[in-house]
C-alpha positions as CSV (number, residue, x, y, z in Angstrom):
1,X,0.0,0.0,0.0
2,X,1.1,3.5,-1.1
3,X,0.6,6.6,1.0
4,X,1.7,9.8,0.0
5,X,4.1,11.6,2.8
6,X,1.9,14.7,4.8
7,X,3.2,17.6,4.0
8,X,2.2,21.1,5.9
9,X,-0.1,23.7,4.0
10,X,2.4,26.2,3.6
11,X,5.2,23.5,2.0
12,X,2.3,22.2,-0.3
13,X,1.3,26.5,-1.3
14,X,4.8,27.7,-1.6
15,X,6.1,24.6,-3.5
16,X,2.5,25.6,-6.4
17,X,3.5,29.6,-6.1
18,X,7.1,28.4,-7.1
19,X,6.2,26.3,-10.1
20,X,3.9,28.9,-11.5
21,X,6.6,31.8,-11.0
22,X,8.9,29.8,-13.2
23,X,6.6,29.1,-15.6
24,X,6.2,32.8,-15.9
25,X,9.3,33.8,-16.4
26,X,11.0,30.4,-17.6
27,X,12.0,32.0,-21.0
28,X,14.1,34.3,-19.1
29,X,12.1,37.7,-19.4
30,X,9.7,39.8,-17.5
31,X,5.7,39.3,-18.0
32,X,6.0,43.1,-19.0
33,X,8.8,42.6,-21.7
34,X,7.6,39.9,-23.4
35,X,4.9,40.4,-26.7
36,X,2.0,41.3,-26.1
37,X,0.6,38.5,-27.8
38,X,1.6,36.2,-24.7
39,X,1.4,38.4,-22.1
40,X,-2.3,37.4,-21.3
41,X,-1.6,33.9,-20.4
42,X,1.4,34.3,-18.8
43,X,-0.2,36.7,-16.5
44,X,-2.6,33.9,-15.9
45,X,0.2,32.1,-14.3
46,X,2.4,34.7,-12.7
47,X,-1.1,35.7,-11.2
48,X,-2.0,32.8,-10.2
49,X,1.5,32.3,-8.3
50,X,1.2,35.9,-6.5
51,X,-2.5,34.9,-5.5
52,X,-1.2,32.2,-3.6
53,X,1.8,34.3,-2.3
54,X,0.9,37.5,-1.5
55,X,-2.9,37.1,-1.7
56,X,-2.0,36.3,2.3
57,X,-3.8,37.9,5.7
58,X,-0.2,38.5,6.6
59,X,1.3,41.5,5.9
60,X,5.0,41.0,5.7
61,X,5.5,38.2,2.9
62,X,7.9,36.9,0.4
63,X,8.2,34.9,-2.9
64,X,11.5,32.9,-4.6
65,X,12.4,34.7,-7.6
66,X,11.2,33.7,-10.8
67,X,14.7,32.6,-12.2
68,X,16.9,30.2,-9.9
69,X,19.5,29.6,-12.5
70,X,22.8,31.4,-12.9
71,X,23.1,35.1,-13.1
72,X,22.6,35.9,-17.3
73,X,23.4,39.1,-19.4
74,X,19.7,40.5,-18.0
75,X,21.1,40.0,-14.6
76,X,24.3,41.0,-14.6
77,X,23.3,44.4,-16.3
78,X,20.8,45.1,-14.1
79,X,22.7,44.9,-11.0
80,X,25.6,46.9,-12.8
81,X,23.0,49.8,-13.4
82,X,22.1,49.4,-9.7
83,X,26.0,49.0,-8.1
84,X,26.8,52.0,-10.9
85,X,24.4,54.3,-9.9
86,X,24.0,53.9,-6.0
87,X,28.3,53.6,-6.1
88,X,27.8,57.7,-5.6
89,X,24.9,58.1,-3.8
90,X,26.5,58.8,-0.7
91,X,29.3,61.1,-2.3
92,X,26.4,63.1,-3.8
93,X,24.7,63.0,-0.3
94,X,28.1,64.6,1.3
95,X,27.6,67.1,-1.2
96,X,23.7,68.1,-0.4
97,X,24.4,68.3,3.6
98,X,27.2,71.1,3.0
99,X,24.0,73.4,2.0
100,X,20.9,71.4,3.3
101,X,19.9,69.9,6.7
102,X,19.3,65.5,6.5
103,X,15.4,65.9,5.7
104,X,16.2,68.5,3.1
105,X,18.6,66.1,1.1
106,X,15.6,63.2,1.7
107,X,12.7,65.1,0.3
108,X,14.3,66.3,-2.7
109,X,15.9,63.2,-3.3
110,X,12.8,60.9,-3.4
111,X,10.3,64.0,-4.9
112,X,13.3,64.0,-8.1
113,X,13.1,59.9,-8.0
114,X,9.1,60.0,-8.1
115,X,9.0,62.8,-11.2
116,X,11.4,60.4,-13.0
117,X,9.5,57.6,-12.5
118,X,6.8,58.9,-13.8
119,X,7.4,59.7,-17.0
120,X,6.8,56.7,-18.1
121,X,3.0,56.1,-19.3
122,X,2.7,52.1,-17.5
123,X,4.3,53.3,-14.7
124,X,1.1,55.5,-13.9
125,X,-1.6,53.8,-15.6
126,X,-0.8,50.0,-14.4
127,X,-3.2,49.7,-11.4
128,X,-2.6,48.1,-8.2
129,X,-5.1,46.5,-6.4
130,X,-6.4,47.5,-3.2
131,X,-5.2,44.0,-0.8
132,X,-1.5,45.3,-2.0
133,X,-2.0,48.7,-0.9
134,X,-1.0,47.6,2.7
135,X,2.6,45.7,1.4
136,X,3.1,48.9,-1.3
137,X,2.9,51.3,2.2
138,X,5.4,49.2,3.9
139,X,7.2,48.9,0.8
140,X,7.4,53.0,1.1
141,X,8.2,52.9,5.0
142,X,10.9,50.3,5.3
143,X,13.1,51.1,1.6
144,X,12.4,54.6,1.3
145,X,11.0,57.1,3.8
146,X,12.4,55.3,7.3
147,X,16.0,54.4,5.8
148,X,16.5,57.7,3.6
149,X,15.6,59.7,6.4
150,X,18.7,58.1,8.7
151,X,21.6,57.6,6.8
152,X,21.7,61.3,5.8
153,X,21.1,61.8,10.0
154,X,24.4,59.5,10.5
155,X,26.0,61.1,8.2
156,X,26.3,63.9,10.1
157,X,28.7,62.2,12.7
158,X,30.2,59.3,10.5
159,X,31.9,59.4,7.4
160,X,30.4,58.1,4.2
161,X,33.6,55.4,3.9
162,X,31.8,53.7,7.3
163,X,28.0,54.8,6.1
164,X,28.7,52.9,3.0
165,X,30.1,49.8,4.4
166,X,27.5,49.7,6.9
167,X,25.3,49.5,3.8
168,X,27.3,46.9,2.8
169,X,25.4,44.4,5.0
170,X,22.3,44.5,3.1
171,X,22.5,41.3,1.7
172,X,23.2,39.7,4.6
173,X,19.8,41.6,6.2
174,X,18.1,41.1,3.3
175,X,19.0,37.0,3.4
176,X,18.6,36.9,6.7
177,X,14.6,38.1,6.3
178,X,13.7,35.8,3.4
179,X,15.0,32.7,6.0
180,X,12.4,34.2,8.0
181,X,9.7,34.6,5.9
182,X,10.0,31.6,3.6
183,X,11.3,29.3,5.6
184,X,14.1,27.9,3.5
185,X,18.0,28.5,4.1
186,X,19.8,30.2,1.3
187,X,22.5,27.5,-0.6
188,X,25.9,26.7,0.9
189,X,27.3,28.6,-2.6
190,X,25.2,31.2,-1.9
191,X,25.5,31.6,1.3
192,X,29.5,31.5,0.9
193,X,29.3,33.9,-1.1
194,X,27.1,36.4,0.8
195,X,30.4,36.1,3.6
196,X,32.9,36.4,1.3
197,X,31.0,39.7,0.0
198,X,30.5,41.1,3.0
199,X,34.4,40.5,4.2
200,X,35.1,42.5,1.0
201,X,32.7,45.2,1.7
202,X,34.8,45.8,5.3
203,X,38.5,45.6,3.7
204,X,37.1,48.2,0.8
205,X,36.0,50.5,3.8
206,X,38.1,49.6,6.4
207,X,41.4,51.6,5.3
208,X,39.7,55.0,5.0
209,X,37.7,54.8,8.2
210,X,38.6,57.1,11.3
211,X,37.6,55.9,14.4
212,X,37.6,59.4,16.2
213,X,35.3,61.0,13.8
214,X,32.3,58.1,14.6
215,X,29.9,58.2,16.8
216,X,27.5,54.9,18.6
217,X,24.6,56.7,17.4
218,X,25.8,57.1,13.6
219,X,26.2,53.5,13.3
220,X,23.4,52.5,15.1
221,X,21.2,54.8,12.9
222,X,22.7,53.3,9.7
223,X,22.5,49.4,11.2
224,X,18.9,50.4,11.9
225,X,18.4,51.8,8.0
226,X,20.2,48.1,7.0
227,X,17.4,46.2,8.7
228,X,15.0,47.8,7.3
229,X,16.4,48.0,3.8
230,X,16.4,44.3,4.1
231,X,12.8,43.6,4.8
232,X,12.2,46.1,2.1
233,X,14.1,44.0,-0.4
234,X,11.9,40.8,0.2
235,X,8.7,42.7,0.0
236,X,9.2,44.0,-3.4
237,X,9.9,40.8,-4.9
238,X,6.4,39.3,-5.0
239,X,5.2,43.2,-6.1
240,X,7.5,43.6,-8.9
241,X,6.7,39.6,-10.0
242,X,2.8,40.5,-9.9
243,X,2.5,44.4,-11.3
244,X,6.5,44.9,-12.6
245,X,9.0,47.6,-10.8
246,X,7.9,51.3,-12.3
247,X,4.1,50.7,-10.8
248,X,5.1,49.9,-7.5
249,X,8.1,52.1,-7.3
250,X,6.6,55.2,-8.5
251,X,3.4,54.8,-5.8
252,X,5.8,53.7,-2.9
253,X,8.0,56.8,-4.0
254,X,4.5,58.9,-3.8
255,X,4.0,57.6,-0.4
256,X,7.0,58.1,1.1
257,X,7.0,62.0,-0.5
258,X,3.9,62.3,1.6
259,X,5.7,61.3,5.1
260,X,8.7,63.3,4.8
261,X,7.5,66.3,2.9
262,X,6.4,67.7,6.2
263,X,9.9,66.7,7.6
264,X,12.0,68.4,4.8
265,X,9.4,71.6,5.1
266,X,10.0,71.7,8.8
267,X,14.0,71.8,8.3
268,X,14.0,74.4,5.5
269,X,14.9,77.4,7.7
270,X,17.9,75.0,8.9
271,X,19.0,75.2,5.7
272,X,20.9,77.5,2.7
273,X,20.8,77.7,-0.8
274,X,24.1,76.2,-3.1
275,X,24.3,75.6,-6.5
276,X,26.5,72.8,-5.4
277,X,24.1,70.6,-3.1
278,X,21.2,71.7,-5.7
279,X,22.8,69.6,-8.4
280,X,24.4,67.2,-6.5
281,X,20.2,66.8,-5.5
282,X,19.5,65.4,-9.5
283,X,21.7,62.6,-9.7
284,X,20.6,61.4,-6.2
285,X,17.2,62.1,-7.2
286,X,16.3,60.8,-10.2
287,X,19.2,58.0,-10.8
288,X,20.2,57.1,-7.3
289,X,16.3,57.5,-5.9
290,X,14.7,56.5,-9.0
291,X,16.4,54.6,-11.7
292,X,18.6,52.4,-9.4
293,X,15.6,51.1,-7.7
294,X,14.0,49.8,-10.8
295,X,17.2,48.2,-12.1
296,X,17.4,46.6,-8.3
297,X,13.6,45.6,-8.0
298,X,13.5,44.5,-11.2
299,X,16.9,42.0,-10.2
300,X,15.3,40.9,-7.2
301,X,11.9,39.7,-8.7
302,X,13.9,37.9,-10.9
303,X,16.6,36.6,-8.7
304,X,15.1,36.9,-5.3
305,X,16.2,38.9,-2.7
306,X,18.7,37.1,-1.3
307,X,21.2,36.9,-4.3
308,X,19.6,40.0,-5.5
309,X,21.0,42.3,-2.9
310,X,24.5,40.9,-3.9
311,X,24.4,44.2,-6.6
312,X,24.6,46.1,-3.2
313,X,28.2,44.7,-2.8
314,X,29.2,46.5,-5.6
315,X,28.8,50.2,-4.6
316,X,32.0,50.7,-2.8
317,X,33.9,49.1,-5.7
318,X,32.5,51.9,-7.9
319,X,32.8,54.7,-4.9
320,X,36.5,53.4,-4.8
321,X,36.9,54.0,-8.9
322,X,34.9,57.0,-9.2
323,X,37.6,58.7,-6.2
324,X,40.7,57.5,-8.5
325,X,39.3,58.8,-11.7
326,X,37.2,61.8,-10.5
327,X,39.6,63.0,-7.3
328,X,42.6,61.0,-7.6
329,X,42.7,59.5,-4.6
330,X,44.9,57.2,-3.6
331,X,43.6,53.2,-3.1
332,X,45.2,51.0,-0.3
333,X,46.0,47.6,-1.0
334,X,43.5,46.1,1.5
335,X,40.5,47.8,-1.1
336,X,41.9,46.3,-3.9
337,X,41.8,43.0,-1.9
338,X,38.5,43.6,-0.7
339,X,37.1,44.5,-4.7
340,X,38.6,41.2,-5.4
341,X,36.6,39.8,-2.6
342,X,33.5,41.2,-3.6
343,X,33.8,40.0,-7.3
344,X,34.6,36.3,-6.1
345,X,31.0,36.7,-4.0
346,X,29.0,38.1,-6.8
347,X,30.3,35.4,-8.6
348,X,29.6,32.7,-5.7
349,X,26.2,34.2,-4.9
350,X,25.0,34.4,-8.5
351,X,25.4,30.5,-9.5
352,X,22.2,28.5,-10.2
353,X,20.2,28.7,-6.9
354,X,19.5,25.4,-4.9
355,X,18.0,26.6,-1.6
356,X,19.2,24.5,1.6
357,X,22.1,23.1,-0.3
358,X,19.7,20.5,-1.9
359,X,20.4,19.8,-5.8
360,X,18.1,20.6,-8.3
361,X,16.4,17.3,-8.9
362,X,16.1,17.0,-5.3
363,X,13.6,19.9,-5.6
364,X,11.9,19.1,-8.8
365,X,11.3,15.8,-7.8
366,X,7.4,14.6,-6.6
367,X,7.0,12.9,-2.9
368,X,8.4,9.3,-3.1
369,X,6.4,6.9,-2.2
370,X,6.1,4.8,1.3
């Protein structure tokens, strides 16, 4: 006599979401960039996965991204638009607190990122339905408003070199969440390579940090911003895989111009006029607070958060270039040991996904039989 092994609710739902996500996106594209022509019944199925997904009384959820193999052209390009872009941000944010107080720099910043966002037609006519109103809010709160608002605060007692490799622990936040929320440990590769990363992130940093110059509260404001850019980067992973990144993005922008517009109003008197600051506001703004995230969103609903967040890695390696080329600085020898570092994660971190270090067959395969 056969009898089929028990398995709980959520194994039997998340194991049906998964299937349907890769049917979606097996061909290695986007719903939204495919023809038209097919779009309708792929949706079916990528709608399908997210109903059974996201369509959840809880609030905080998660979803496996849609493409578990190895890191391709699509991927690799999108996280270099990412790491290229946010590799300045916090140089341009030095720049906009010579001239404006922390909540100045913030509301410009995401009011520029929401204006470039929508210029695009589908970003404001794609509709978003009201049960994913609640996640687009938190969405806003923990990747935008909350996080945008305190490392421009920490700035003002750290320096960006220690701001930025704070940052650097992302990934390992961001990891650490989706263990949390689906229940599944990242692979050993992957996981590997999310350490080795992260040891490259601190000997990038570590050369140009001063310790008398930091404060407790800096870092704690910046480790606080980390957290909360991690649950951030699991949220938007079933939202981009159900609506694509400019919808969400340009209406969690919207809501987070809302909580700190009366913030940035508030510190105005604080603050004084540059040309400097003003135009180091547009590249924050509209690449750094707008552009970035759909190149990152768009990477993590494809490649899940966890190896995702690996593009995050990358910013100090472009910080470190754009000081040698821009301001001739000088590199020590631990940041070039720490770039290779980082590249040798990417690279560990980006192979073919097998959650838990199970192979692939292990996964595809049905119950056996007892």
């Amino acid at each position: 006599m056969f009898v089929a092994p028990r398995t709980s609710p959520f194994i039997r739902s998340q194991s049906l979401g998964v299937g349907l996500c890769a049917r979606a996106g097996e061909d290695g594209r986007d719903v939204d960039e495919r023809p038209r022509a097919t779009q309708k019944s792929d949706r079916t199925g990528a709608s399908a996965c997210q109903t059974r997904t996201i369509a959840r009384n809880r609030l905080l959820t998660s979803t496996p991204g849609t493409r578990p193999e190895a890191f391709g052209p699509t991927e690799w390009g999108l996280l270099a638009a990412a790491a290229s872009i946010w590799g300045s941000s916090f140089l341009w944010i030095e720049y906009g607190l010579e001239s404006f107080r922390p909540p100045v720099v913030t509301t410009a910043r995401v009011a520029l990122g929401a204006v470039a966002l929508a210029m695009v037609p589908a970003a404001r006519r794609t509709r978003i339905e009201r049960g994913d109103w609640p996640r687009v809010v938190l969405l806003s709160l923990t990747w935008m408003a909350i996080p945008l608002l305190l490392f421009p605060v920490a700035q003002r007692w750290i320096d960006s070199s220690l701001a930025g490799m704070i940052n650097g622990a992302v990934p390992l936040t961001a990891a650490l969440v989706a263990v949390l929320l689906l229940r599944a440990l990242p692979g050993r590769v992957q996981l590997a390579g999310l350490l080795v990363g992260f040891a490259g992130v601190v000997c990038i940093a570590w050369p140009s940090i001063h310790d008398a110059d930091t404060t407790a509260l800096g870092v704690v404001l910046c480790l606080g911003a980390v957290f909360l850019y991690g649950i951030g980067a699991n949220v938007a992973v079933p939202l981009q895989q159900r609506y694509g990144a400019l919808p969400v993005l340009l209406r969690a922008l919207l809501v987070a111009l809302a909580v700190v517009t009366p913030i940035g109003l508030a510190a105005l008197p604080g603050s004084e006029w540059s040309g400097g600051s003003g135009a180091a506001m547009l590249p924050l703004g509209l690449l750094g607070t707008g552009w970035a995230y759909v190149a990152f969103t768009t990477l993590t609903g494809r490649a899940g958060a966890t190896r995702g967040a690996v593009a995050i890695y990358f910013t100090p390696v472009v910080a470190i270039g754009l000081g040698v080329i821009v301001r001739a600085e000088h590199v020590a020898a631990l940041s070039l040991l720490g770039a290779a570092l980082v590249t040798l994660g990417a690279g560990l971190t980006s192979r073919r996904e097998v959650p838990g270090g199970r192979t692939a067959a292990s996964i595809d395969a049905p119950p056996a039989a007892a």
